[in-house]
DRENVO-469214 format. One record per residue (C-alpha): residue number from 1; residue in one letter; x, y, z. Coordinates in steps of 0.2 Angstrom, whole numbers, always signed. Layout:
<rs>
[NUM 'a' [X Y Z]]
...
</rs>
This chain:
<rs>
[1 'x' [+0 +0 +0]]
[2 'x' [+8 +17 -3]]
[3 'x' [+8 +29 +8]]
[4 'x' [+4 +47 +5]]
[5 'x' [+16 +62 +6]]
[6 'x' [+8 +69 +20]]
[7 'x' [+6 +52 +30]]
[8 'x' [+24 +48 +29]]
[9 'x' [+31 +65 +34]]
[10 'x' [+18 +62 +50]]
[11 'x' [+25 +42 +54]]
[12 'x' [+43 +52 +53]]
[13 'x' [+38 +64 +65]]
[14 'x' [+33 +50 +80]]
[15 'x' [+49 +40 +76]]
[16 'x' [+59 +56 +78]]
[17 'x' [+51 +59 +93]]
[18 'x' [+54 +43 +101]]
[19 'x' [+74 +43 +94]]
[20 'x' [+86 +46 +105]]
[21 'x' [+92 +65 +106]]
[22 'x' [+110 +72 +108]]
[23 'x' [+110 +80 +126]]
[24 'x' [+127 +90 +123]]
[25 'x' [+123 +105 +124]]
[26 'x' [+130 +112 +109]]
[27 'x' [+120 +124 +99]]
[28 'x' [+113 +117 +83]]
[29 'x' [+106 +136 +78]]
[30 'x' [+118 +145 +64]]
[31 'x' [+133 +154 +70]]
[32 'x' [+120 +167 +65]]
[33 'x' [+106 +161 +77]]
[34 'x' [+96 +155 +64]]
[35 'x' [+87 +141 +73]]
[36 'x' [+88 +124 +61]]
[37 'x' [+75 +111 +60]]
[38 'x' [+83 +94 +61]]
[39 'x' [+76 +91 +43]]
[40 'x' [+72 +102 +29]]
[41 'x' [+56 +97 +16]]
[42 'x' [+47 +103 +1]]
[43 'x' [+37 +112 +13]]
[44 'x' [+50 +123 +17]]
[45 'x' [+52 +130 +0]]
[46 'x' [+40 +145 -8]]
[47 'x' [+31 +142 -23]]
[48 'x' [+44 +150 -38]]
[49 'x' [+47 +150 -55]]
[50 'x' [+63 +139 -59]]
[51 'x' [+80 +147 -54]]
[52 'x' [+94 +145 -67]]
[53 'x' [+113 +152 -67]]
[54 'x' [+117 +166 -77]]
[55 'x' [+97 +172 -77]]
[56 'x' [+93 +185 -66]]
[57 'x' [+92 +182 -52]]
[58 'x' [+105 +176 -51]]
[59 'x' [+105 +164 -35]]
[60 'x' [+112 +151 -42]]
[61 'x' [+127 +161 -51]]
[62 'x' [+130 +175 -63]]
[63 'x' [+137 +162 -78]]
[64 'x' [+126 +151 -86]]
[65 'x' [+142 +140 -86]]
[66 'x' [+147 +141 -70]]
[67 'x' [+166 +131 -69]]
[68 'x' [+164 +124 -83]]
[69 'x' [+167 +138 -93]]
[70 'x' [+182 +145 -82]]
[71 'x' [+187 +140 -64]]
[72 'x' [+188 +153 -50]]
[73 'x' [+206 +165 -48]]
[74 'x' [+216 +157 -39]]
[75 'x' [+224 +174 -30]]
[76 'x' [+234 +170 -15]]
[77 'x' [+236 +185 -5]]
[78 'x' [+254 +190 -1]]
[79 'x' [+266 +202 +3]]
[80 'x' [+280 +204 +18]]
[81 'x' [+298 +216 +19]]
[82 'x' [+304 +221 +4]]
[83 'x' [+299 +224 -14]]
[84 'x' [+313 +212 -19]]
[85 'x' [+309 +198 -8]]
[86 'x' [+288 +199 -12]]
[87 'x' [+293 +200 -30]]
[88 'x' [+302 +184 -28]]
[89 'x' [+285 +176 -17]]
[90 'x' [+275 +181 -32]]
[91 'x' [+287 +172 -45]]
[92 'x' [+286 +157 -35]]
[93 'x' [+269 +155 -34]]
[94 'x' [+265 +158 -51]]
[95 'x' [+276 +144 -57]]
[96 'x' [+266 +133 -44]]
[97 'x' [+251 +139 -54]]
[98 'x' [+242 +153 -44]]
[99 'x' [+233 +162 -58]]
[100 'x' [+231 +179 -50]]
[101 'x' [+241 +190 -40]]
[102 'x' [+236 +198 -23]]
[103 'x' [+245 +211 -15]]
[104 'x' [+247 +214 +5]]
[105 'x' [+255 +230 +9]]
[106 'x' [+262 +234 +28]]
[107 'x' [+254 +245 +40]]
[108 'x' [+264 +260 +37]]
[109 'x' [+258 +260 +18]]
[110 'x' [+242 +255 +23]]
[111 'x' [+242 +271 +35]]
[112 'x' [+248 +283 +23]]
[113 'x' [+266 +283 +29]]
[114 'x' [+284 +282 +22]]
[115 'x' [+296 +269 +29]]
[116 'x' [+307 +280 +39]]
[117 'x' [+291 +290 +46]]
[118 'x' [+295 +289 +68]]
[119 'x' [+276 +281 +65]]
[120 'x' [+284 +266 +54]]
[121 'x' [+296 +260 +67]]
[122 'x' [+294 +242 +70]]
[123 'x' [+280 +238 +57]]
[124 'x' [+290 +241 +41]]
[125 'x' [+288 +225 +29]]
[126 'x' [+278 +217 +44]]
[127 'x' [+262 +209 +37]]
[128 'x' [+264 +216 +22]]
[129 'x' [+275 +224 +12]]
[130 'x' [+283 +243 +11]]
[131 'x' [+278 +252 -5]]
[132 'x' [+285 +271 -3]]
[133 'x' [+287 +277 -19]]
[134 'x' [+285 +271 -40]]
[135 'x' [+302 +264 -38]]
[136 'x' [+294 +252 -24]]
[137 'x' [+283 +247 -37]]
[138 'x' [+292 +246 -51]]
[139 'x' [+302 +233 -42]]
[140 'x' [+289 +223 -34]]
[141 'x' [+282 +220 -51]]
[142 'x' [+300 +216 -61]]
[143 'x' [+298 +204 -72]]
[144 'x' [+278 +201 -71]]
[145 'x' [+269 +206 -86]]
[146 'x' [+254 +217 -80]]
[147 'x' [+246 +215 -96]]
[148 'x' [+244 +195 -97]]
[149 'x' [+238 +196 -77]]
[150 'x' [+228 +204 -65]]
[151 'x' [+233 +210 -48]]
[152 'x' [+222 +213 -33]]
[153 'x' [+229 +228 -20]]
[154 'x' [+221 +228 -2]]
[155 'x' [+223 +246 +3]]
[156 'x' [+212 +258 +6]]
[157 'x' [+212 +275 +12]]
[158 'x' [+227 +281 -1]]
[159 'x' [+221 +267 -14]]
[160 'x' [+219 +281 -25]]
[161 'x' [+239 +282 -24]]
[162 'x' [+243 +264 -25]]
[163 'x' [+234 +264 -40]]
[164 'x' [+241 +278 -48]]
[165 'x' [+258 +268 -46]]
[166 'x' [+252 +254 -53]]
[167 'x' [+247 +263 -68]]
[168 'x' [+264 +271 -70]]
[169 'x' [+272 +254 -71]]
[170 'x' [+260 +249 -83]]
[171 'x' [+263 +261 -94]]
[172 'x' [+283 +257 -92]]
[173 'x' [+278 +242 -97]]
[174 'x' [+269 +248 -112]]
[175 'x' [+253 +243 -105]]
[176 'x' [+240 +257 -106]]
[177 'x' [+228 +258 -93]]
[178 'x' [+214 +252 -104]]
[179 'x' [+219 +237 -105]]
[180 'x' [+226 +234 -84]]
[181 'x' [+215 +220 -75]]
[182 'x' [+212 +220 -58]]
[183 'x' [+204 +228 -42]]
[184 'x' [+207 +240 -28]]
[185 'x' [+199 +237 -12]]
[186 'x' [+197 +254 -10]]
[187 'x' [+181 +252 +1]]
[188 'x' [+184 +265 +16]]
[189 'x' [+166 +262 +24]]
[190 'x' [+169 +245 +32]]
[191 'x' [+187 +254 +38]]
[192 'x' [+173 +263 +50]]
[193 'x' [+162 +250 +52]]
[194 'x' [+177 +238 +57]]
[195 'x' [+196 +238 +52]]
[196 'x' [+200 +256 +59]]
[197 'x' [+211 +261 +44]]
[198 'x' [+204 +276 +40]]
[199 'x' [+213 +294 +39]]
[200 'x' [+201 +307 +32]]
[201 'x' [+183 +311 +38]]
[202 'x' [+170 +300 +28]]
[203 'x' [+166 +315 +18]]
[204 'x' [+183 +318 +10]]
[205 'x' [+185 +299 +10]]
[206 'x' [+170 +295 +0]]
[207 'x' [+176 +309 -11]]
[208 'x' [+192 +299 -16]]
[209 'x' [+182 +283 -20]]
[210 'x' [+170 +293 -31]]
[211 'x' [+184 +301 -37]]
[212 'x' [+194 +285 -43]]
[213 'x' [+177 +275 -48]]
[214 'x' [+175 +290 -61]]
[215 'x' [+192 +291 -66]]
[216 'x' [+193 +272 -69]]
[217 'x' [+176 +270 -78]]
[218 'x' [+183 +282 -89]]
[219 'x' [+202 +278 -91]]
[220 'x' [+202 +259 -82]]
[221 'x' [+188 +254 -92]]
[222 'x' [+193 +233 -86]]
[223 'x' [+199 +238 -70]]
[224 'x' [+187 +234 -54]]
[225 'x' [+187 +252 -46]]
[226 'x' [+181 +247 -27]]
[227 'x' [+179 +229 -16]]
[228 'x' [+168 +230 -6]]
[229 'x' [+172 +220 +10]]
[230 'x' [+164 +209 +20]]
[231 'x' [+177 +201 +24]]
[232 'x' [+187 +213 +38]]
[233 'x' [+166 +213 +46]]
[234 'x' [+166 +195 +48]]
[235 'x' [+185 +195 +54]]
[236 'x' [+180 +206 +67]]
[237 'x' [+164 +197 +75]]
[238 'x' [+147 +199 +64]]
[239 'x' [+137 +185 +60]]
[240 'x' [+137 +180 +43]]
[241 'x' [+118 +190 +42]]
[242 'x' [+127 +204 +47]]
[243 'x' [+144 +203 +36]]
[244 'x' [+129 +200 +20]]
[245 'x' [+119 +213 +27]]
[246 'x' [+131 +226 +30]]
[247 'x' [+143 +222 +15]]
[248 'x' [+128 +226 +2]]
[249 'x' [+122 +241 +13]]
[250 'x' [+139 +247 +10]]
[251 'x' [+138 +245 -10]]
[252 'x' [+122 +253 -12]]
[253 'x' [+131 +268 -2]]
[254 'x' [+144 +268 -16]]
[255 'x' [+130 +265 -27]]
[256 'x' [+122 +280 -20]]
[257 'x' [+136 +290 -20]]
[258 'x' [+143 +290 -37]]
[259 'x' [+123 +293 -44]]
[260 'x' [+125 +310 -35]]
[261 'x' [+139 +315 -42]]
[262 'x' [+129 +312 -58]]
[263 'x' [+136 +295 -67]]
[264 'x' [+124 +285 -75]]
[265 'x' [+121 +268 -64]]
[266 'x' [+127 +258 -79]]
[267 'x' [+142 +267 -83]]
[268 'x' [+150 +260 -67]]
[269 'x' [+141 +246 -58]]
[270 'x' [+148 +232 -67]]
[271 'x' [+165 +235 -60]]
[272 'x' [+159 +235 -43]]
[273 'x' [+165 +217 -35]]
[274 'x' [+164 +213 -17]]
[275 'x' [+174 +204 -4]]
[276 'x' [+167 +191 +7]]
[277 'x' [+173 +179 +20]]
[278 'x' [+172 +160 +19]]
[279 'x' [+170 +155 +35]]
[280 'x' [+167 +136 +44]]
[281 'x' [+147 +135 +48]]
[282 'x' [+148 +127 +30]]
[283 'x' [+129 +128 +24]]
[284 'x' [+128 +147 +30]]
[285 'x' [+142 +152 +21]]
[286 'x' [+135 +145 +5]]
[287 'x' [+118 +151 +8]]
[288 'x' [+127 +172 +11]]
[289 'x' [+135 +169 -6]]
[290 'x' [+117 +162 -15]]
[291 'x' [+108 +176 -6]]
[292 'x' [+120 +190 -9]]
[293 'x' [+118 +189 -28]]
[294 'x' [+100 +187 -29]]
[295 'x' [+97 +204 -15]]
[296 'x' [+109 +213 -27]]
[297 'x' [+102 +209 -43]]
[298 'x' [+86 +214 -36]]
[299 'x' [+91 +231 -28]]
[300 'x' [+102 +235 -45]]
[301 'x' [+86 +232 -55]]
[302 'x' [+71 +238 -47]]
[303 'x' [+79 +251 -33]]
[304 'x' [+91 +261 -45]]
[305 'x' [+86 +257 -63]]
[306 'x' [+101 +248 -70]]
[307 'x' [+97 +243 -86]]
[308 'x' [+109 +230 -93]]
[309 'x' [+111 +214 -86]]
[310 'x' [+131 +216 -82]]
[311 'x' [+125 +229 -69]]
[312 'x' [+113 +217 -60]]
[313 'x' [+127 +203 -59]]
[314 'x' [+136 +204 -41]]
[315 'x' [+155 +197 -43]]
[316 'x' [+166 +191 -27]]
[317 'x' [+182 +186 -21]]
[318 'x' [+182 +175 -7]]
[319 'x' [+195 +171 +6]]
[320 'x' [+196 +158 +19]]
[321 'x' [+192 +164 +38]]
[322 'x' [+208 +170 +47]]
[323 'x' [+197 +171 +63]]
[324 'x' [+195 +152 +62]]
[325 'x' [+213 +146 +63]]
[326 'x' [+222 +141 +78]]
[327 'x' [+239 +143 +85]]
[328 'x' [+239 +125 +95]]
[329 'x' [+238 +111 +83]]
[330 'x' [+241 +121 +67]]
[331 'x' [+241 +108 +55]]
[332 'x' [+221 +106 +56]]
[333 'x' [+221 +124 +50]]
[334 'x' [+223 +114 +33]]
[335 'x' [+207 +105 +36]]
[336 'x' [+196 +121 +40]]
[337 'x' [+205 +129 +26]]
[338 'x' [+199 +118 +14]]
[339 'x' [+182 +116 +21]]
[340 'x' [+179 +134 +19]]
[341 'x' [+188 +135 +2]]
[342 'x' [+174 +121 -2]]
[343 'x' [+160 +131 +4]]
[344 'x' [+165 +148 -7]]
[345 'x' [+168 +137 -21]]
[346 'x' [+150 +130 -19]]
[347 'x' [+145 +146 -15]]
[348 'x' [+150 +152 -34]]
[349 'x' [+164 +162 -32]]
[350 'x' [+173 +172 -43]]
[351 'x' [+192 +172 -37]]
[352 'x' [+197 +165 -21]]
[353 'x' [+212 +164 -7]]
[354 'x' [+214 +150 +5]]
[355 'x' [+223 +154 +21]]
[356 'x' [+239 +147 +26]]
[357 'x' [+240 +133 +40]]
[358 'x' [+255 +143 +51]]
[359 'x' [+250 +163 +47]]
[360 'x' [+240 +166 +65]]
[361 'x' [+258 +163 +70]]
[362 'x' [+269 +171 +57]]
[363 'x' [+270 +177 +38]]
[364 'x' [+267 +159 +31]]
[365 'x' [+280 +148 +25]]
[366 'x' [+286 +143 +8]]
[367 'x' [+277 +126 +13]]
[368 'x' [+264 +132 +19]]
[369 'x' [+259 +145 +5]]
[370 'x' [+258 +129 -8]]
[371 'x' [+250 +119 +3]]
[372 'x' [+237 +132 +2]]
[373 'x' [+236 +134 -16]]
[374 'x' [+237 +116 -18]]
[375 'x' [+219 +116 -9]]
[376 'x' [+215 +125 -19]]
[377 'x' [+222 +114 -35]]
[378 'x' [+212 +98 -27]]
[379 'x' [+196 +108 -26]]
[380 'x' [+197 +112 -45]]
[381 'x' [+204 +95 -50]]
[382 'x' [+201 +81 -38]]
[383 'x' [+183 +83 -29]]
[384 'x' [+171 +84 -45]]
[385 'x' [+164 +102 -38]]
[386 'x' [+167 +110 -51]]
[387 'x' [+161 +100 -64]]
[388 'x' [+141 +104 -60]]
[389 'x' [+136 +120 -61]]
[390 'x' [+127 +125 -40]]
[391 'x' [+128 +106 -36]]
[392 'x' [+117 +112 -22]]
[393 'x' [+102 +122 -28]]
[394 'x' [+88 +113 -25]]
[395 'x' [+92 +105 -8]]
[396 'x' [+77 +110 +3]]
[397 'x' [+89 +115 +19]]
[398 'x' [+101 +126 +8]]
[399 'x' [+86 +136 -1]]
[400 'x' [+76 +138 +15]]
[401 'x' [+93 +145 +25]]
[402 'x' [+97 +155 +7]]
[403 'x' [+78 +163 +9]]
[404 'x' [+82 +166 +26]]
[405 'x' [+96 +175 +26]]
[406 'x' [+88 +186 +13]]
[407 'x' [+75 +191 +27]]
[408 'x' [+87 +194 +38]]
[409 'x' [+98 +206 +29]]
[410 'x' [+81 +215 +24]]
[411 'x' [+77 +219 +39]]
[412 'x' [+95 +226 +42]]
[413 'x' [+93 +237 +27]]
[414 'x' [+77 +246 +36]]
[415 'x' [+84 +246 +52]]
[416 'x' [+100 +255 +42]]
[417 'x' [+88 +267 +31]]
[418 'x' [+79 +272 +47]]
[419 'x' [+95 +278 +57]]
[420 'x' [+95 +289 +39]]
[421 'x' [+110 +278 +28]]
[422 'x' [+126 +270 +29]]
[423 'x' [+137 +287 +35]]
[424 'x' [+123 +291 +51]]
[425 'x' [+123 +272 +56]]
[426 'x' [+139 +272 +59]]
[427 'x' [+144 +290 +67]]
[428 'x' [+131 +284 +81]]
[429 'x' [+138 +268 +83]]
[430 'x' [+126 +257 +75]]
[431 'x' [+137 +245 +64]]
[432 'x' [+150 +243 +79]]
[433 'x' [+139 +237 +93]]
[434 'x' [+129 +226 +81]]
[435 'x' [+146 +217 +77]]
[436 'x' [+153 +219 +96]]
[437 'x' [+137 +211 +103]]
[438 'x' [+138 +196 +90]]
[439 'x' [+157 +194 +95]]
[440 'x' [+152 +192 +115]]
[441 'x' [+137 +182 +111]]
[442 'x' [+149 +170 +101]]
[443 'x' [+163 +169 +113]]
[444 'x' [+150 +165 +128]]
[445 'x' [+144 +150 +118]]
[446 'x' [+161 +143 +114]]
[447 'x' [+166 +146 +133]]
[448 'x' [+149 +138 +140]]
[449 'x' [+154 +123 +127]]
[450 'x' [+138 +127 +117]]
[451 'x' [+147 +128 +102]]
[452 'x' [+165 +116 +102]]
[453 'x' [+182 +123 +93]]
[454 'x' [+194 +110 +91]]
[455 'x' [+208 +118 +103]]
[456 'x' [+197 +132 +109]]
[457 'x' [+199 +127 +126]]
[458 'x' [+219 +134 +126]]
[459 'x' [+208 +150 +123]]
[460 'x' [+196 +149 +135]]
[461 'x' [+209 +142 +148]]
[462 'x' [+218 +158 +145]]
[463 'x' [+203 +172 +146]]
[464 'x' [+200 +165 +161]]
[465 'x' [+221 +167 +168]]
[466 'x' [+215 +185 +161]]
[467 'x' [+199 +188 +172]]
[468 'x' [+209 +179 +187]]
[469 'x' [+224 +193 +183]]
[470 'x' [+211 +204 +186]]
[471 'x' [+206 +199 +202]]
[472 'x' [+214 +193 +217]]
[473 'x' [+211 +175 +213]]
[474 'x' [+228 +164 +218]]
[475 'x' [+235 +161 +197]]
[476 'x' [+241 +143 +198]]
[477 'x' [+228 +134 +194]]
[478 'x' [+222 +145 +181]]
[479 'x' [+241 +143 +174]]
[480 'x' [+240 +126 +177]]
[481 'x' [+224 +123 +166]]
[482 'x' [+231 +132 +151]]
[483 'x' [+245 +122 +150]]
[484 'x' [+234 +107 +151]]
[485 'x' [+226 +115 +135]]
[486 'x' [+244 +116 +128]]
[487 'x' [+246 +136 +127]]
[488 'x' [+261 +141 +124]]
[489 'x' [+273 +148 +137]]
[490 'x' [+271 +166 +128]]
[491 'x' [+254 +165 +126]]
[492 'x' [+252 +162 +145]]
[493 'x' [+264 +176 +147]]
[494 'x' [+255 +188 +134]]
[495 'x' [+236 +184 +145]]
[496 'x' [+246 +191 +161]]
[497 'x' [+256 +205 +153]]
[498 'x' [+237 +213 +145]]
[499 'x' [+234 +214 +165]]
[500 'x' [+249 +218 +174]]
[501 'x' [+258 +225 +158]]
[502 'x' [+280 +226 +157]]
[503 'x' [+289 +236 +167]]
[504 'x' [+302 +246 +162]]
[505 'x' [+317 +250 +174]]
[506 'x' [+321 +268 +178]]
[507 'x' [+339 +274 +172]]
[508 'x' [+352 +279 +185]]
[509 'x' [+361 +295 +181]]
</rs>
């Protein structure tokens, strides 16, 4: 006898109810706090026409080939000391077949400084490299052909520079700017919201961006003028809700931005691209990346107008969550890593960067930089998951989480409009405390063990030396639990110094 639709979906229900059930503890909502069902049916889907890639609006990806007409960048971001020796990184991994380039530049060039500013001292060529002047550049580039590849620059407030110098070179090269590939971060919002790199006021520093994404539509034709960034949001505590949410509120203040100055909506939104993270709550991050195309496509469209279907389509690069790694146990970095990378590649995106197992302890290794790109490699190879095009549109949990994320990041966008944009959100504060809230609700989960991190109890063993510091507590058996948890002696050292800080001996004259 067959049994009805309805009628087995009810018999499930009672066996369910009688199965055993997990009393861990541990959350089973989304790192967002979407609460999950523990099973996801046609029920849970809205009656829609078909969704298909390359057709707006674009959910399920903005090429109706997907990887099987071109596979994803593979852009490793790097750069440390000198011109000469990141010039050397880039040569090696291009001959190990990294297919982009991805340029990290040091604080003092990110902050607007030269190398032998009093400000520089300590952080030249640290995380990053020191770019000072054309001759910097010039050397960094020796020998790479900017014509045959593109480059990606993180930088931010003087990106407008940066990119001037990389025009210069070009046009050494005998590469006119028409024809240079590549993007500028050049997305000084989220610096407010998150990343604290900022130098101007938001008024002169949204006047450079407008500035450059005029100048480039015109000049740089092929050249993608901002990327907009998620990413540094996530790094610093949202929700994935909140880095979508935020990320795309952003873009529409470019949007809205560049329309008053008076450019024309589809003279420069094409060459917008953004910049998210991928992160390890695996099915969340590939529901963000479904739902930030299809809330672009829409607001492009119907919100501002944009004619042609190039406008509508939202392009990203993704990289793997520096937040996620570990300093105990770094080789399970490689794991998470290609977890992640699996989840943006799913996701559909465009260009991609997989992390490093040892850099949340230094600049990575040799070693460890092609282990990374040869994650990537295997993803594109080895697994099959590039060979169907959104492998997972369709499945009832990953449209329903994609649907609800959408909701989610509506309601931020009202919240946003209410405070009166982007700009007034975040002078009072609104972006930061959403984010800090999220960071302290995650962090109480992972101490309460709602929520397990393979070696997170080294972490929690050492916030709690730090609150013992604090207090009058006797320290040994606070001590005595981090090094259970295998902190290292300089971490246990580092918990104490944040609380009783280094003394410095007075000289004797």
């Amino acid at each position: 006898m067959k049994v009805r639709a309805r009628d087995a979906k009810e018999l499930w229900q009672e066996e369910f109810e009688k199965a055993p059930v997990r009393d861990d503890g541990i959350e089973t909502s989304t790192i967002s706090g979407i609460p999950l069902k523990p099973l996801y049916t046609g029920d849970d889907l809205p009656r829609r026409e078909e969704e298909l890639p390359g057709q707006f609006p674009y959910t399920r990806g903005i090429h109706p080939s997907g990887y099987r007409g071109r596979l994803w960048t593979m852009r490793q971001f790097s750069g440390f000391a000198t011109a000469e020796e990141t010039n050397r990184r880039y040569k090696y991994l291009l001959a190990n077949g990294q297919t982009g380039l991805s340029v990290a530049f040091d604080m003092p060039t990110l902050m607007g400084q030269d190398s032998d500013a009093p400000t520089s001292r300590g952080e030249v060529g640290h995380c990053g490299v020191a770019i000072d002047s054309l001759a910097d550049m010039e050397t960094l580039f020796e020998g790479i052909p900017l014509g045959d590849i593109t480059t990606s620059m993180t930088i931010n407030s003087p990106a407008a520079i940066l990119l001037c110098m990389y025009i210069a070179v070009a046009e050494k090269q005998g590469v006119p700017a028409s024809k240079l590939g590549g993007t500028l971060q050049n997305d000084i919002l989220k610096e407010f919201i998150a990343q604290k790199e900022f130098i101007f006021p938001p008024a002169p520093s949204m006047r450079l961006v407008v500035d450059s994404i005029e100048y480039c539509a015109a000049e740089v034709p092929k050249w993608n003028t901002i990327s907009i960034s998620g990413y540094h949001i996530r790094e610093a505590g949202s929700t994935a809700v909140q880095e979508l949410a935020f990320t795309l509120a952003d873009g529409m203040a470019y949007v809205d931005a560049c329309l008053e100055r008076g450019m024309h909506i589809d003279d420069f939104a094409s060459r917008l691209s953004f910049f998210f993270d991928a992160h390890i709550d695996f099915f969340e991050e590939i529901a963000k990346f479904r739902a930030a195309r299809r809330i672009w496509a829409r607001w492009m469209r119907e919100r501002y107008g944009a004619q042609q279907e190039r406008s509508w389509k939202l392009r990203f690069h993704t990289q793997t969550a520096g937040v996620s790694l570990t300093a105990q146990q770094p080789e399970l970095n490689i794991a998470r890593t290609a977890i992640e990378a699996m989840a943006a590649v799913l996701g559909g995106t465009q260009s991609l960067h997989t992390n490093a197992m040892d850099e949340v302890l230094a600049l990575p290794t040799d070693k460890a930089a092609r282990i990374a790109l040869r994650t990537q490699q295997l993803l594109a190879y080895e697994t099959g998951a590039a060979n169907t095009i959104d492998p997972l549109g369709g499945s009832y949990f990953v449209e329903a989480l994609t649907d609800e994320m959408e909701r989610q990041a509506e309601a931020y966008f009202k919240r946003i409009d209410e405070i009166g944009g982007v700009i007034p959100a975040i002078e009072a504060g609104f972006f930061q405390k959403e984010i800090a809230d999220a960071a302290f609700r995650y962090q109480n989960e992972v101490e309460q063990k709602r929520r397990i991190m393979v070696q997170a109890k080294a972490t929690n063993a050492l916030n709690r030396l730090g609150k013992a510091a604090a207090g009058n507590d006797n320290l040994m058996p606070y001590i005595l639990d981090a090094v259970r948890a295998y902190a290292t002696e300089g971490e246990i050292m580092q918990a104490m110094i944040e609380v009783f800080g280094t003394y410095t001996e007075t000289a004797v004259v």
